[in-house]
Steps between C-alpha positions, in 0.01 A plus 500: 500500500524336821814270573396383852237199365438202757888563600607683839309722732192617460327230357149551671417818281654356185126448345324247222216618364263262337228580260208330387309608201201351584113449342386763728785711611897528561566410785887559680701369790803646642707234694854520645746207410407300840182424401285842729233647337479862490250594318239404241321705259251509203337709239158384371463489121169395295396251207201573255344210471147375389527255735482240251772475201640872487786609773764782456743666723681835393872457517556854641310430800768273604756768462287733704456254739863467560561860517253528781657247705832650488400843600304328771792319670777815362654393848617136384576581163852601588585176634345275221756303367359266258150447341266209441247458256208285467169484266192339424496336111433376321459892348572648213652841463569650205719763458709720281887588417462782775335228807164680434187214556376559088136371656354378836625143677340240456480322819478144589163536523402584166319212334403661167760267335294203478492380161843591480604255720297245346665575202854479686420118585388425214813597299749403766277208751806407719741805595745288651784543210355847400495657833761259670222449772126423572319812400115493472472688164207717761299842386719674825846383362732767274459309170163494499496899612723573228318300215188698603696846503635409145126429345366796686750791550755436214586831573627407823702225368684783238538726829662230755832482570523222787239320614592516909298381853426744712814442725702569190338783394600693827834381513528636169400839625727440787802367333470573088538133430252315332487153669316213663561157612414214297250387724281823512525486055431103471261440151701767351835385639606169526619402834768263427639644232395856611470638129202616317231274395508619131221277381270586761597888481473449109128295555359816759640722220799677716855521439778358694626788604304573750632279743665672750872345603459263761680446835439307785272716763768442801695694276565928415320626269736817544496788700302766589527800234589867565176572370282234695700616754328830502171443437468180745670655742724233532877447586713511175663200352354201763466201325156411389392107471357345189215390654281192509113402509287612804475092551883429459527803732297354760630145440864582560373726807341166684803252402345361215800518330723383777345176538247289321185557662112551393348882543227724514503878388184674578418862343185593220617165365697215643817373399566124578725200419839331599826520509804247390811419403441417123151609297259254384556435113184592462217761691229455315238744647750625737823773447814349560767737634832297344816527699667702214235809667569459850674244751283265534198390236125563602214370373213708550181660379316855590125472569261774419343558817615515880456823645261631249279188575500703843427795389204451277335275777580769763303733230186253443437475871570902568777496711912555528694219374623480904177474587456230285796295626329555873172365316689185362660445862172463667371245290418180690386262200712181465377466155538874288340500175740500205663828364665520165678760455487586146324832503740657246577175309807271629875491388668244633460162461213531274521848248144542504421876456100412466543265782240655756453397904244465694353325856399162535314330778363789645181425720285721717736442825779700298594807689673784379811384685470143312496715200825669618680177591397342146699731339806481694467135466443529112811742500699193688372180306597724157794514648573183613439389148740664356791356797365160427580533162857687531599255732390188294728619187776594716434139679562623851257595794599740710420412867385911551399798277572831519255735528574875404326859385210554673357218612838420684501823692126484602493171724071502482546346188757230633178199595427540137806396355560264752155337431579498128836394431491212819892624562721646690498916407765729554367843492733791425387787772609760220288792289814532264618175373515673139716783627708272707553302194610772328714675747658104487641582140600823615740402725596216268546725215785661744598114699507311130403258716069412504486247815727730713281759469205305516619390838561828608131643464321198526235468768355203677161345486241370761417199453179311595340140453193396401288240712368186416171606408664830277643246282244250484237815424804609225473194284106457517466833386807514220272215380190668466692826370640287216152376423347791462765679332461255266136582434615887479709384190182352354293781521777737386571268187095455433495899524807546261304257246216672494 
């Protein structure tokens, strides 16, 4: 085992490595201790999907995926000195006494748990004392994943061991412990308390037992085995972080928790809210990160569609999804028709599965680049929402937001945010705010200490201002989003009646 960590010479090939587990692939990036990048890396993995309720991941594929990364950068292996980790959730992963998945993930994605979760709110309404936070009791959320496994696959249920995130399950395989953070296992986990929910595990038919232990993800979740060693390729014995959420990942990689402030994450889905000292009592259609999870409490909510929104446009008019943001940029119209971007349902604030989107006020003079720029709008004012809310429980308004993931490091999309939210943006110029994020509890898991290693691999943002006539355009349009989004809910609830 190396001795030589962030002390004496040397300390520009003394490596983190941070890993993302992501929707679509793992993605890695080697950084030295003053902040350089070396190197990034990823390995594609799939989902089966029906494109509507049903979408599974195959836990070995992560594995794989990590393998083929570390054969593919064998030259800064040697010099790792610490890993990262970093997932999307909420997943479920079931697995056995040996780490073995006992059936495919389910992903965040998977909706089939519908009447599950309606049953959830009915029992418990409020999950403020279950929980210890705001948790919509949503089809994508654990419990309801694990009430549908138990009325489905008992078998499953006999078979499972822990019930892990995909971050956890390959630090298992790279450590041999079982264990998450309390964030990543919330609605089966209390996050004050960080114990088992007995009475919901009892209601989903599970047992407590399959909670893994709990840590906080700045911390080690042990070292790297002999055995992982080997197959990984890996150096022997480096300490291994527990791991947080692709969103806390990317919040603690843009500052959001070094400083209250209001953000933007941009991937398949967004990830927005606000940062502050002390959590609202309650977040009602919003998660609320409590400061027993991380340094400072966040209110926030994921939305269904950001970069998918993209893609499925770029689709319907037959081009790349960078063509399409060149279509969007030529637009000219001072008045877009209305996007709403619920063309897989919405999460948050509203927990409509059946919710469905659409275009409004399209006339004759719409162009295909109107078309373009109404979605990147309709991506912004669903996101704006979601600020305006996080920022009203937490009572503060920050003067900028932080925009990161994609949309921060492509700057045609910047006009569009600007002419949605009416503030101030500061855009992170940065494809791996997830794997910076988690190569930021990497070093902390060596530092103990979460800001001083935030602020050494922290990176700055650009920031730019919106004119007059962006934020006087923002808050006519918010309006009319609201109003028709309003109308969406109608039809959805008129369809669900039927």
């Amino acid at each position: 085992m190396k001795t030589r960590w962030f002390a004496g010479v040397g300390l520009s090939r003394e490596l983190i490595l941070g890993l993302d587990i992501g929707t679509s692939s793992i993605k890695a990036l080697f950084i030295n201790v003053d902040g350089e990048i070396l190197r990034r890396a990823e390995a594609k993995h799939g989902t089966k999907s029906d494109g509507k309720s049903y979408a599974e991941q195959d836990a070995r594929d992560y594995l794989v995926g990590l393998r083929e990364i570390s054969l593919q950068s064998a030259d800064l292996m040697a010099d790792v000195v610490a890993i990262g980790l970093s997932g999307h959730t909420p997943s479920v992963v079931c697995v056995d006494e040996k780490g073995d998945a006992v059936r495919p993930v389910l992903t965040w994605q998977d909706n089939r748990a519908t009447l599950e979760a309606e049953a959830l709110q009915n029992r418990f309404e409020n999950p403020l004392t279950t929980v210890g936070t705001s948790l919509p009791w949503s089809a994508s959320a654990c419990p309801a994943k694990l009430f549908w496994l138990s009325r489905n696959e008992p078998e499953t249920v006999k078979k499972t061991r822990w019930v892990l995130q995909p971050k956890d399950f390959v630090g298992l395989h790279l450590t041999g412990a079982a264990i998450s953070d309390p964030w990543s296992t919330k609605g089966i986990c209390n996050v004050i308390s960080r114990a088992p929910i007995a009475e919901v595990l009892e209601f989903v038919g599970w047992g407590a037992e399959v909670c893994p232990e709990l840590k906080d993800g700045f911390e080690s979740r042990g070292t790297v085995t002999i055995e992982a060693a080997q197959y990984f390729k890996l150096p022997v014995g480096i300490p291994v972080s527990v791991g947080w959420s692709d969103a806390m990942c990317g919040m603690v990689a843009m500052g959001v928790m070094t400083e209250p402030t209001s953000f933007i994450i941009t991937g398949t889905s967004a990830i927005v809210g606000a940062s502050s000292a002390t959590p609202p009592a309650d977040g009602g259609a919003l998660y609320v990160i409590p400061n027993t999870c991380a340094p400072l409490a966040v209110t926030y909510g994921p939305t269904q569609s950001s970069g998918s929104s993209i893609e499925w446009a770029a689709n319907l008019l037959g081009v790349e999804s960078s063509e399409f943001l060149d279509l969007a940029v030529h637009s000219v119209s001072m008045d877009l028709p209305i996007y709403l971007p619920y063309i897989d349902g919405e999460r948050a604030p509203i927990w409509r599965p059946d919710l469905r989107g659409g275009f409004y006020s399209v006339s004759m003079k719409s162009s295909r680049e109107d078309l373009a720029a109404a979605v990147l709008e309709g991506i912004g004012l669903a996101e704006r929402q979601v600020v305006d809310i996080a920022e009203g429980l937490n009572g503060s308004t920050a003067a900028a937001i932080k925009l990161g993931g994609h949309a921060g490091n492509d700057e045609r999309g910047e006009k569009f945010r600007l002419r949605t939210l009416g503030r101030p943006v500061e855009r992170f110029i940065d494809t791996d705010t997830t794997t910076r994020g988690a190569a930021i509890l990497a070093h902390a898991s060596i530092t103990g200490d979460l800001q001083e290693s935030a602020g050494a691999l922290a990176f700055k943002p650009t920031r730019v201002e919106p004119t007059q006539v962006d934020k006087s355009y923002a808050e006519k349009k918010n309006r009319e989003f609201l109003l028709l989004q309003g109308q969406a809910l109608a039809l959805a609830d008129y369809k669900r009646n039927l």
